[in-house]
Backbone as a ProteinNet text record, in pm:
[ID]
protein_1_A
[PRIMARY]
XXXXXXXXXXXXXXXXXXXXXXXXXXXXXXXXXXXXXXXXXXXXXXXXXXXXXXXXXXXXXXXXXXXXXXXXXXXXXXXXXXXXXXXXXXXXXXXXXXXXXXXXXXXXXXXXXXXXXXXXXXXXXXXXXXXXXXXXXXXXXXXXXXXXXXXXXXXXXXXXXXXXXXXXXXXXXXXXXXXXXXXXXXXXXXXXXXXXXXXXXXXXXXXXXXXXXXXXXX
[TERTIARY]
-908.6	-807.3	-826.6	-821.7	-830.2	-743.6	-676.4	-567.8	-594.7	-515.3	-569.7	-415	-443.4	-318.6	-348.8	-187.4	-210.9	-158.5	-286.3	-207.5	-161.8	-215.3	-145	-144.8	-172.7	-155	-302	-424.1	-554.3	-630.8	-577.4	-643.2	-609.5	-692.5	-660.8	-767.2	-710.5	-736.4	-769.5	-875.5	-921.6	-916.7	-810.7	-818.9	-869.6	-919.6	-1000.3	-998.8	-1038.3	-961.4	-1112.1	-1194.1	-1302.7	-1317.7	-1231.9	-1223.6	-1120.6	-1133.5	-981.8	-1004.9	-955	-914.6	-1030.1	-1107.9	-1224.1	-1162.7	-1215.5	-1128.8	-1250.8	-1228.9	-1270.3	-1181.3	-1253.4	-1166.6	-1202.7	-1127.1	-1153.9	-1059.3	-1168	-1050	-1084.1	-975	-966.1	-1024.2	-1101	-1117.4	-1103.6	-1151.6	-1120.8	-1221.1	-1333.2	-1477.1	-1529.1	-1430.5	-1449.3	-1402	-1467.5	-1419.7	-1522.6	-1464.5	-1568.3	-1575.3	-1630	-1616.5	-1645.6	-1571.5	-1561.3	-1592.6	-1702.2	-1752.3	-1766	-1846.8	-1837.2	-1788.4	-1752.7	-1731.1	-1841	-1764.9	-1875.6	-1903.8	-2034.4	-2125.7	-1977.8	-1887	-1842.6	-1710.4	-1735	-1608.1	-1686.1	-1784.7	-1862.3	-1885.9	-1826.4	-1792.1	-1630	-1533	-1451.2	-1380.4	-1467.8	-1457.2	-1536	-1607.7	-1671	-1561.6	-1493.1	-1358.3	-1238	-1183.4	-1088.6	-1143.4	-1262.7	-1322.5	-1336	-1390.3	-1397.2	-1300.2	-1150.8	-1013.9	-985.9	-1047.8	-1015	-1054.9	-1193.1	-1224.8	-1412.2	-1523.2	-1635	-1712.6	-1756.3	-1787.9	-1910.1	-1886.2	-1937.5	-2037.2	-2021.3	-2112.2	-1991.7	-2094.2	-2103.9	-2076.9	-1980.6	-1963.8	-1923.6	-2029.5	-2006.5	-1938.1	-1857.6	-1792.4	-1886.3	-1991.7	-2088.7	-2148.7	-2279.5	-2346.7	-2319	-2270.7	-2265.7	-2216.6	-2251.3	-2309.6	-2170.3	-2044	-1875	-1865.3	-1943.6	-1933.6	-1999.4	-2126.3	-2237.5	-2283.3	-2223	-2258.1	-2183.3	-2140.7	-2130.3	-2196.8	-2257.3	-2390	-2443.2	-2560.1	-2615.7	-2573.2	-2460.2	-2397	-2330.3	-2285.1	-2277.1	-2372.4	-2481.9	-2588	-2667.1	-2675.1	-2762.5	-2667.6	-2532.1	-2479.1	-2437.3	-2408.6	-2460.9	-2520.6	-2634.5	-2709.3	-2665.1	-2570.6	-2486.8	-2567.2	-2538.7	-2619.4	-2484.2	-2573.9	-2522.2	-2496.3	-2443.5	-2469.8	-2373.7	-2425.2	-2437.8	-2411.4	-2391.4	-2388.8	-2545.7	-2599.9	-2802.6	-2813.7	-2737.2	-2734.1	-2729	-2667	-2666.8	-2801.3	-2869.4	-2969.1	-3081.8	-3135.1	-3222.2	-3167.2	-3046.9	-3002.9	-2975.4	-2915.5	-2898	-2997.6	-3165.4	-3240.7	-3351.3	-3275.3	-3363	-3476.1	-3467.6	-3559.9	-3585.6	-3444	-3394.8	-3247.3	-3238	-3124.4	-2977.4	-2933.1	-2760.5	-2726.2	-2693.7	-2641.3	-2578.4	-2624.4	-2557.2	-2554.4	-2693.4	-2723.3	-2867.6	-2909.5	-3038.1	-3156.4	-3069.8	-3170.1	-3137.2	-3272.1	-3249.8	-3204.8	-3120	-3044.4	-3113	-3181.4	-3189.3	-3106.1	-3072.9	-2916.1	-2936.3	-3017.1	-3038.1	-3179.1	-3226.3	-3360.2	-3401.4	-3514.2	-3530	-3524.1	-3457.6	-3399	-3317.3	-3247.9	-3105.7	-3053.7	-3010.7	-2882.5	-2924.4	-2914.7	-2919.9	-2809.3	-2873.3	-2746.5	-2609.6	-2509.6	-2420.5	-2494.1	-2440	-2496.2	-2442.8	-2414.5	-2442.3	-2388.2	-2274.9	-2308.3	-2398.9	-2366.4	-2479.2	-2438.6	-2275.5	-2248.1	-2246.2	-2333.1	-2307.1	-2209.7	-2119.2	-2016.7	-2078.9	-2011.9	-2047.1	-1996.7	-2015.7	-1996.3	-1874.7	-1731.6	-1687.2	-1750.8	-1703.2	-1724.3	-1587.6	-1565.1	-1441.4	-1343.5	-1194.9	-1124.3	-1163	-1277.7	-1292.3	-1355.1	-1319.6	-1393.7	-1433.6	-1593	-1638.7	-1620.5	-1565.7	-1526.7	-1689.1	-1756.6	-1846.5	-1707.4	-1705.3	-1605	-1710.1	-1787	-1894.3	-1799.1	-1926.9	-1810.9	-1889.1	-1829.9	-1835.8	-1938.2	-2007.4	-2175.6	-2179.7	-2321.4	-2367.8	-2279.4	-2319.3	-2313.2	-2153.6	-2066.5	-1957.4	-1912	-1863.2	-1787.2	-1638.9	-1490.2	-1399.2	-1376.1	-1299.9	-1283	-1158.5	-1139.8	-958.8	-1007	-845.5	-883.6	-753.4	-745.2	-715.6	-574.8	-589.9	-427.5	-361.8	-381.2	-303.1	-249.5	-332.2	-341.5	-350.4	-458.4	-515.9	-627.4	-641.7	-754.6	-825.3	-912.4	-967.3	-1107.2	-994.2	-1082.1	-1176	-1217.7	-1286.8	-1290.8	-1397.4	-1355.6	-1323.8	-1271.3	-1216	-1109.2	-970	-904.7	-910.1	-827.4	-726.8	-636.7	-547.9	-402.5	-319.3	-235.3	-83.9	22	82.1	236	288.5	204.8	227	184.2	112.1	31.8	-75.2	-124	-296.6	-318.9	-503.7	-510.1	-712.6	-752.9	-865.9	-957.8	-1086	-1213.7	-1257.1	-1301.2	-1318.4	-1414.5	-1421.4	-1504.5	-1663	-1679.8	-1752.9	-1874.5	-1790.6	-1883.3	-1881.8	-1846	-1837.5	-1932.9	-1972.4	-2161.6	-2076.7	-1990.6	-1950	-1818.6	-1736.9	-1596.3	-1534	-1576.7	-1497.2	-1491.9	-1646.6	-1673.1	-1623.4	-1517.6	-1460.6	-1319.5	-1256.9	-1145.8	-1141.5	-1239.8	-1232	-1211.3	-1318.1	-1330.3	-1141.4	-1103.1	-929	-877.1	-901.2	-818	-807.9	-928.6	-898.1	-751.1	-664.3	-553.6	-446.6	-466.3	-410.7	-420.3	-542.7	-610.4	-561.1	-597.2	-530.6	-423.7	-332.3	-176.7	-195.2	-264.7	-262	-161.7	-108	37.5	-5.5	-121.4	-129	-293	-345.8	-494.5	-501.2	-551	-619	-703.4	-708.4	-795.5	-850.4	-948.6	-1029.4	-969.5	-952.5	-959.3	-806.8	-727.5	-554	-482.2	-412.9	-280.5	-280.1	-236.8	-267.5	-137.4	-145.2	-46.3	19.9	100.1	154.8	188.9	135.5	205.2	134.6	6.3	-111.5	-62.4	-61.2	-59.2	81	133.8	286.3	232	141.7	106.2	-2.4	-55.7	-223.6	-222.6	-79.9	-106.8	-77.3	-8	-20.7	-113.9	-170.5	-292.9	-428.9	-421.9	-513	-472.2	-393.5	-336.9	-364.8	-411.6	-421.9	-502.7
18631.1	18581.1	18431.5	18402	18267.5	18203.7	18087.8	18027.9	17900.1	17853.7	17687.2	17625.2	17522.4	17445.5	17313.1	17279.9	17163	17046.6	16966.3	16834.2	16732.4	16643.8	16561.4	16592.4	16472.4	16518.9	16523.3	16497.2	16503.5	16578.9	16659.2	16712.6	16798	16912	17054.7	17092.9	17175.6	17253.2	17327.9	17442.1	17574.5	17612.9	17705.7	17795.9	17855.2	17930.2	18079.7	18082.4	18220.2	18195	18259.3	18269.6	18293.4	18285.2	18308.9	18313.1	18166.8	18059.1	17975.4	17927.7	17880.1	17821.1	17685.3	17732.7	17679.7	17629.8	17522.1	17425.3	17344.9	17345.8	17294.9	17201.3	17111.9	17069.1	17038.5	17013.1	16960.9	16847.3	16752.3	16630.4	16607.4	16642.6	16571	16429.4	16424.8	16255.1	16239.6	16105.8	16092.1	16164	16197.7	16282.2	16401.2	16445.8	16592.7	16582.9	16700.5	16761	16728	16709	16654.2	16798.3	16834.8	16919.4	16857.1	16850	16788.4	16900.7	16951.2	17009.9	17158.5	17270.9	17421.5	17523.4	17478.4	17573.5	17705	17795.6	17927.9	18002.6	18063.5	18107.4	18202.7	18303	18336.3	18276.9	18132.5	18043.2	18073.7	18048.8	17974.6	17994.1	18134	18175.4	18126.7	18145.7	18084.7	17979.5	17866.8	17698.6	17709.6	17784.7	17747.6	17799.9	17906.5	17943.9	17875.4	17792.6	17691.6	17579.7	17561.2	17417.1	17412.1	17521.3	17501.4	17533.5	17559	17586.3	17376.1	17311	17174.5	17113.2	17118.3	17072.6	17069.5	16975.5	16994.5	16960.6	17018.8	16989.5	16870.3	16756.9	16684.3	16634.9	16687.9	16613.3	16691.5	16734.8	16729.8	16659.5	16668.8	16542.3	16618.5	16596.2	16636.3	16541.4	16586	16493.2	16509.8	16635.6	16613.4	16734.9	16754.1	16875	17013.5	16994.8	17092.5	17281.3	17361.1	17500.5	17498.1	17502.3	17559.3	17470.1	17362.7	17259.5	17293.5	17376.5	17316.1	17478.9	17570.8	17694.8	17793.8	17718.3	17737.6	17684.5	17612.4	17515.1	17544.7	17690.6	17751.5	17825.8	17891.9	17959.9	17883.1	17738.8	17652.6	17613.8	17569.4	17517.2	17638	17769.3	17892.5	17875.5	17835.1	17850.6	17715.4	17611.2	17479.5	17322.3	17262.4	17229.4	17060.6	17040.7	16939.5	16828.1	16697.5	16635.4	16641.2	16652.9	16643.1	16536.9	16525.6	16349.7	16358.6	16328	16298.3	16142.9	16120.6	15990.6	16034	15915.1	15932.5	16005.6	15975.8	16042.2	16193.4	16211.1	16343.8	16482.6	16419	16483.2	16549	16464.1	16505.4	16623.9	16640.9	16748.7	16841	16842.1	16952.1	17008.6	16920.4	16990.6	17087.8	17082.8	17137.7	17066.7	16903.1	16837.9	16811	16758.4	16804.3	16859.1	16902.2	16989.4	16841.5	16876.8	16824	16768.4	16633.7	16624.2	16716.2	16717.9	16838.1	16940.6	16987.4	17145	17130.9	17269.1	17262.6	17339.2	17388.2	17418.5	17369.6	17360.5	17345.4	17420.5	17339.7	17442.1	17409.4	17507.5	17455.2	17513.8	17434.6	17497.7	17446.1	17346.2	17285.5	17316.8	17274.8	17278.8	17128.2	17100.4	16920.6	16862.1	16812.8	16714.5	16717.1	16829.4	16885.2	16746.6	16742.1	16639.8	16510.4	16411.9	16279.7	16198.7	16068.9	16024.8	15909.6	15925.8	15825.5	15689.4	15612.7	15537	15432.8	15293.1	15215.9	15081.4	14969.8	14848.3	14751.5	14608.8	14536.2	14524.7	14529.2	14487	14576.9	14717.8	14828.3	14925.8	14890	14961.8	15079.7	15230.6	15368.9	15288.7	15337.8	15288.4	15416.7	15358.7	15448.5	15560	15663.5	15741.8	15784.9	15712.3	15711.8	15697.5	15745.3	15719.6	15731.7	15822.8	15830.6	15763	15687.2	15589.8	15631.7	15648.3	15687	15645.7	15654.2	15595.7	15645	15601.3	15654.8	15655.5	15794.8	15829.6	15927.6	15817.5	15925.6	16008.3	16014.7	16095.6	16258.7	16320.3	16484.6	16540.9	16442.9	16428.8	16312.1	16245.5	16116.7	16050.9	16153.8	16097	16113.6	16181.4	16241.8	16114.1	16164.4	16067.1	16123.1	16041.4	16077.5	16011.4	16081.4	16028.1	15981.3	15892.4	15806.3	15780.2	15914.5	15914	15778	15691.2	15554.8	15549.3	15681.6	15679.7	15746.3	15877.7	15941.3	15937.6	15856.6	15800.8	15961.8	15996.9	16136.9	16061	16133.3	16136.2	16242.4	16328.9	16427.8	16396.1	16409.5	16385.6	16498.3	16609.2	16663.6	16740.9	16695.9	16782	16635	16493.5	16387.9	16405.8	16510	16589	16702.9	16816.8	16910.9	16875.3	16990.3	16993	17133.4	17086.8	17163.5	17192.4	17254.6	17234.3	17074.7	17070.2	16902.9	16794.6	16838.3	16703.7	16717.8	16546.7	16571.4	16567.8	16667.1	16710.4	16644.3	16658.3	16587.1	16698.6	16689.5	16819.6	16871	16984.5	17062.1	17059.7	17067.2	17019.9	17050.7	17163.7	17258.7	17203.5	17167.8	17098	16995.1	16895.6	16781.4	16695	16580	16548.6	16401.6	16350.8	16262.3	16231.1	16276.1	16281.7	16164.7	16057.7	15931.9	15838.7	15868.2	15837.1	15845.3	15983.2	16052.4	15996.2	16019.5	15997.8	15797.4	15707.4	15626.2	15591.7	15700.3	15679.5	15691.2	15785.3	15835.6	15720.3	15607.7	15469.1	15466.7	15510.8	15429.5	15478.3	15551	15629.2	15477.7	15402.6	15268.9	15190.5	15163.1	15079.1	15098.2	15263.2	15288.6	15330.5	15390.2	15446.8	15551.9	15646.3	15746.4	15847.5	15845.5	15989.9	16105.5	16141.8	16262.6	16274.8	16315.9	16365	16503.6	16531.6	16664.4	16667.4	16820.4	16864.2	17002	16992.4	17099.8	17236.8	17228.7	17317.8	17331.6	17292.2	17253.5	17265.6	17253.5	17182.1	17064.2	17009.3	16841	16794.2	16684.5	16597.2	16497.4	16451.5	16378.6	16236.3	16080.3	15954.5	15963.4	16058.8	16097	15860.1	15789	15648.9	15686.2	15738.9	15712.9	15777.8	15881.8	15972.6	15911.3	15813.2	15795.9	15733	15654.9	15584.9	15714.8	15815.7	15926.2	15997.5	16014.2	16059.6	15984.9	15859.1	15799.2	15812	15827.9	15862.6	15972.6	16099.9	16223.4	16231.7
3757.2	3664.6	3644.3	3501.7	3509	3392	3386	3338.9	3332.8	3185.8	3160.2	3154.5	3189.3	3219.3	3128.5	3062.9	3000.2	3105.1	3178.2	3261.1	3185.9	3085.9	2993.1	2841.9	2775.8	2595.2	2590.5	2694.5	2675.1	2745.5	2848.8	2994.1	2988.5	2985.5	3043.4	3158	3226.8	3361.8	3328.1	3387.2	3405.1	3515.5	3558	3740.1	3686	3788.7	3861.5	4022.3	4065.4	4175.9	4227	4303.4	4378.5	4553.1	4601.9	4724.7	4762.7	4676.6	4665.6	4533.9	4460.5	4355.1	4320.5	4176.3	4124.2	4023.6	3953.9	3850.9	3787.8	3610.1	3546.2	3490.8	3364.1	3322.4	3178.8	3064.5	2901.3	2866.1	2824.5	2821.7	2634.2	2550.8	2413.1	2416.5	2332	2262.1	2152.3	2051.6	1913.4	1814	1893.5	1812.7	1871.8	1935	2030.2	2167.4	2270.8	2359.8	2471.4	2576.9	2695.4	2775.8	2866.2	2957.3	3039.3	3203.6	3338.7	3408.1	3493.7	3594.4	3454.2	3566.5	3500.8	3604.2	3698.8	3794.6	3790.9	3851.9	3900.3	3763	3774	3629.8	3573.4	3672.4	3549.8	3475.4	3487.7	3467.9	3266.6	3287.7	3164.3	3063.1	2981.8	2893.7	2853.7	2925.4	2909.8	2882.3	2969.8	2920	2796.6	2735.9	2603.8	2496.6	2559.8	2438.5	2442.9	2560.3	2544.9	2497.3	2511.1	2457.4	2328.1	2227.5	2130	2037.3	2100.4	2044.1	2015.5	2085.7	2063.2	2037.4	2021.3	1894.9	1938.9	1830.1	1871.9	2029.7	2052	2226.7	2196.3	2289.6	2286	2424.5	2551.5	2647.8	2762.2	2888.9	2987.9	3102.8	3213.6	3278.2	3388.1	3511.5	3639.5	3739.7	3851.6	3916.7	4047.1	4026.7	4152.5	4148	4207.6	4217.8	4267.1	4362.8	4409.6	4346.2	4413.9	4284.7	4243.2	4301.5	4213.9	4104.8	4093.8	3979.5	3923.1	3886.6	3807.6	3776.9	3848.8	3810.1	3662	3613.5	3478.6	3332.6	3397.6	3334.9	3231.2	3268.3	3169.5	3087.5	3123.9	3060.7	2856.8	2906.1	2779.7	2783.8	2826	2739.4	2661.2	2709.8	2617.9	2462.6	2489.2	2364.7	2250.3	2364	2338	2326.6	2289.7	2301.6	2337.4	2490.7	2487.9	2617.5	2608.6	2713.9	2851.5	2954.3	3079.3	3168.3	3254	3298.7	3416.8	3530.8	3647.2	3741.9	3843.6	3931.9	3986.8	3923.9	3940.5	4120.4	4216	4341.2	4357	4296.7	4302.5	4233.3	4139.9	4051.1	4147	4229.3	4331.1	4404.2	4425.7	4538.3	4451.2	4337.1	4240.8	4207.9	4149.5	4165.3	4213.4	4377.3	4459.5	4494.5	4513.1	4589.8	4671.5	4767.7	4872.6	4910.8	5013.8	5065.1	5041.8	4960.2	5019.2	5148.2	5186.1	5331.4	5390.2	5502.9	5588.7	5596.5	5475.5	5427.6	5546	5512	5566.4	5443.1	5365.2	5286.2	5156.1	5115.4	4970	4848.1	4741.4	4640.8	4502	4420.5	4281.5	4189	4150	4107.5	3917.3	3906.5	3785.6	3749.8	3620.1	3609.9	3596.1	3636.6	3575.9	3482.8	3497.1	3325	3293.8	3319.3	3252.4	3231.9	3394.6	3413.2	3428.3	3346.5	3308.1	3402.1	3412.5	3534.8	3418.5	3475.9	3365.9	3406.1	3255.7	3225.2	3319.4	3358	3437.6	3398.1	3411.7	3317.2	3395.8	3386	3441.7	3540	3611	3751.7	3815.7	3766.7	3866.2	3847.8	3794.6	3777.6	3667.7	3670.2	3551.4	3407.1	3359.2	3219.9	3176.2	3106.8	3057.4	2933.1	2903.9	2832	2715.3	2620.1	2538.7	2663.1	2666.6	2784.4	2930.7	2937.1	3068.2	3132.3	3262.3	3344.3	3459.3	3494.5	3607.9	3712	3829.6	3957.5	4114.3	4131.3	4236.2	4338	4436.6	4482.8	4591	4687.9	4762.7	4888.7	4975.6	5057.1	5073.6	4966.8	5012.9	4937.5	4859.2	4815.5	4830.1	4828.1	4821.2	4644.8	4571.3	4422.6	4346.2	4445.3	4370	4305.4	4148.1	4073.1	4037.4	4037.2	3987.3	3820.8	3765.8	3605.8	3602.5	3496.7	3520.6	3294.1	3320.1	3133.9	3147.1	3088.2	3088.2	2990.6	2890.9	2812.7	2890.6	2929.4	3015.2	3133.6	3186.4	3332.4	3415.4	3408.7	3492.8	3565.3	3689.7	3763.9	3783.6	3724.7	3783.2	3896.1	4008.9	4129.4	4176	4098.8	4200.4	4335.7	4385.6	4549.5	4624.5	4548.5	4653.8	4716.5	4679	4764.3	4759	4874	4851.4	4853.8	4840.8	4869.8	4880.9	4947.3	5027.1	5024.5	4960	4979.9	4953.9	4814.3	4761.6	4833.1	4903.5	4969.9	4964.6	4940.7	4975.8	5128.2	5099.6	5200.9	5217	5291.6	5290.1	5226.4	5175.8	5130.4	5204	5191.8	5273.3	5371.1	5469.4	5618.6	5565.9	5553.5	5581.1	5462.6	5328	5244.6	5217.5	5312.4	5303.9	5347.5	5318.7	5399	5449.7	5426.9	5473.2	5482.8	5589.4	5562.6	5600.7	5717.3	5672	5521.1	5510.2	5363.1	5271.4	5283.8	5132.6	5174.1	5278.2	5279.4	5229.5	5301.2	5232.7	5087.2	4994.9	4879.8	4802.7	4868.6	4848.6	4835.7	4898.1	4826.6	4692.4	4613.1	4498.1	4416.7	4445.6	4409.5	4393.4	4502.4	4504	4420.9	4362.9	4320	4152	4116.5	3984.6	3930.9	4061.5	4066.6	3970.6	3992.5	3840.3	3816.7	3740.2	3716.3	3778.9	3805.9	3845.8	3881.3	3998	4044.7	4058.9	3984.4	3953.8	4044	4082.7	4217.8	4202.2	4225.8	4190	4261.1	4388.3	4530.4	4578.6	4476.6	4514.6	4394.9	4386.3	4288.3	4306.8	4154.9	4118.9	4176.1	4229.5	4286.3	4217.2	4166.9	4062.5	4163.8	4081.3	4229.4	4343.9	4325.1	4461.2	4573.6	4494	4585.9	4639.1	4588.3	4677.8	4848	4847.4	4966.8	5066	4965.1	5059.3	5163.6	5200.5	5309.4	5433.1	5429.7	5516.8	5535.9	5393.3	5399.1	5490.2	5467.7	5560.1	5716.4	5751	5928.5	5931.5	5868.1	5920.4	6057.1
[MASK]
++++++++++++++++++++++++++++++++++++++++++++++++++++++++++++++++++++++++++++++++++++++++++++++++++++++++++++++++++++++++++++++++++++++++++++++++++++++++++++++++++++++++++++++++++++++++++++++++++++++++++++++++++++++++++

């Protein structure tokens, strides 16, 4: 079963539920439709029929490699012909060059080239993409990026949390390659105060800064 949720006047959600709860996302802009992660292959017919209810699909935007993100992939690109784009860290492990921290084997999950890394400004910092601003948010990949759409004030964080019974909760152990790392990265909630962080693996938390300082004592 899978269900789209409207989070602001620009963000929609895609559940599915696969052993826990897989999440895409479509963020409106002024010249089309972004897609944020693809979740699992059979997410990927589906994000192509809510996506193109809103208008022309415009680009690809992963918050990190790993397969619940990226396994809906081919599924829109056989149907359309959109660029992909990545935190340059992550491309190597997606393409099966080497294994993921903390994996032991290797995953090819992409083909080479696909995924292009976001673009970069001169101080280092991702370069926005119309509202959305790339945040490097490492941690539970080397490369994970969160997005901060800038009218709405959304965060779609990705796997940078879970959550609980309305709380955040840290990512999940098991796929995590660096967990002081990630929970560090969880500051930036401070930094941008966002109305609401969207979470891939949870329910979105609305005021996620009002929580983080508990969250950091876990």
């Amino acid at each position: 079963m899978m269900k789209i949720i409207k989070v602001s006047q620009h963000v929609y959600k895609i559940e599915a539920w696969f052993l826990l709860k897989m999440s895409a996302w479509l963020v409106k802009a002024n010249n089309g439709v972004y897609i944020v992660d693809t979740g699992m292959p059979f997410m990927g017919n589906r994000i192509i029929k809510e996506a193109e209810k809103l208008g022309e699909l415009k680009a690809i935007l992963l918050t990190h490699g790993h397969s619940d993100h990226v396994g809906g992939l081919k599924k829109i690109l056989d149907k359309h012909n959109l660029p992909v784009y990545s935190h340059v860290m992550d491309i190597k492990y997606m393409e099966g060059r080497e294994p993921f921290p903390g994996r032991k084997k290797k995953e090819h999950l992409v083909e080479p080239g696909i995924v292009k890394p976001l673009k970069q400004n001169e101080d280092g910092t991702l370069e926005a993409v119309e509202n959305l601003v790339p945040y490097h948010t490492p941690g539970h990949s080397p490369g994970h990026v969160s997005y901060y759409h800038t009218l709405d004030r959304v965060l779609i964080g990705g796997d940078l949390f879970t959550s609980k019974g309305g709380k955040l909760r840290q990512p999940i152990k098991m796929f995590t390659a660096d967990m002081s790392q990630a929970i560090e990265s969880g500051k930036i909630v401070k930094e941008l105060k966002p109305e609401v962080v969207s979470i891939c693996h949870g329910s979105d938390i609305k005021q996620p800064h009002n929580q983080i300082n508990a969250y950091l004592q876990m």
